[in-house]
N, C-alpha and C positions, 0 to 999 in steps of 0.2 A: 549578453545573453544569446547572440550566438547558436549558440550547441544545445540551445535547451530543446529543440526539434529534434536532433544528434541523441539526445540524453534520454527523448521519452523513449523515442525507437528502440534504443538501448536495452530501456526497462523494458518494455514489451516483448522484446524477443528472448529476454531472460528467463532461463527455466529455475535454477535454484535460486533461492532468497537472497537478498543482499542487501546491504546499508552502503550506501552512497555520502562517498567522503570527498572533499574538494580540500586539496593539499596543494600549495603551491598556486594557485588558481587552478588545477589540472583535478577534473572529476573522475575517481575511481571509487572501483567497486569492490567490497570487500563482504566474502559471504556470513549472513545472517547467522549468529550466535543461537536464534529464538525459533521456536515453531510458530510459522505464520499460516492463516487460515487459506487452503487451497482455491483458487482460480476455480468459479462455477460451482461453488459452496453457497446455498441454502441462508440469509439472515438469521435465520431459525437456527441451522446448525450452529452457523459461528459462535451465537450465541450460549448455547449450550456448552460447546465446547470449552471456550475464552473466556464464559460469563460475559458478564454486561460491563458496556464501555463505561469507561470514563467520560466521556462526552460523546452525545450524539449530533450529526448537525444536519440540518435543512437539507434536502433536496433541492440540487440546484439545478439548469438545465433544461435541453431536450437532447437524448433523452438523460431521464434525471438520474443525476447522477449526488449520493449522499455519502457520508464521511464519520464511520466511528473510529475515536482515539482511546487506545488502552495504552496502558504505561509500557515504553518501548514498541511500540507498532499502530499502524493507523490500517483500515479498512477500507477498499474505496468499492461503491456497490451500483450497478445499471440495475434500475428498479431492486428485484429482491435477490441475485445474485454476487459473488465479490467479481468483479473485474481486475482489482490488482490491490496488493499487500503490500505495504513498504515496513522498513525498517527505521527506526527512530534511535541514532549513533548516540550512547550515555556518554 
């Protein structure tokens, strides 16, 4: 585990959507089929937009940071903000 310091960097500096696939032990990225909720979106919007997760989970952290899963994408949110969007490979 290595690269996973490597990987988040990765995802952070990434502007279009991607699902992250490890082929061969080698992690690439291949861009997002899905509309994912914009960086600096509103819990409120998302919500409206996406409708309501599938699961919501705890606030964990400082600061806190909380995690809703919709089918095919997960949310990840600093208080009521998204901080970052991933893609969930079917």
């Amino acid at each position: 585990m290595k690269s996973l310091p490597a990987l988040a960097l990765l995802l952070l500096a990434s502007q279009a959507p991607a699902e992250i696939l490890v082929v061969d032990d080698q992690v690439q990225l291949r861009e997002a089929a899905i509309e994912l909720p914009a960086r600096g979106s509103l819990m409120t919007a998302v919500e409206a937009k996406f409708g309501a997760p599938r699961a919501r989970h705890a606030a964990v952290g400082s600061p806190p940071i909380t995690r809703w899963d919709y089918d095919g994408f997960s949310v990840y949110f600093e208080y009521q903000h998204v901080v970052h969007a991933v893609a969930i490979p079917r």
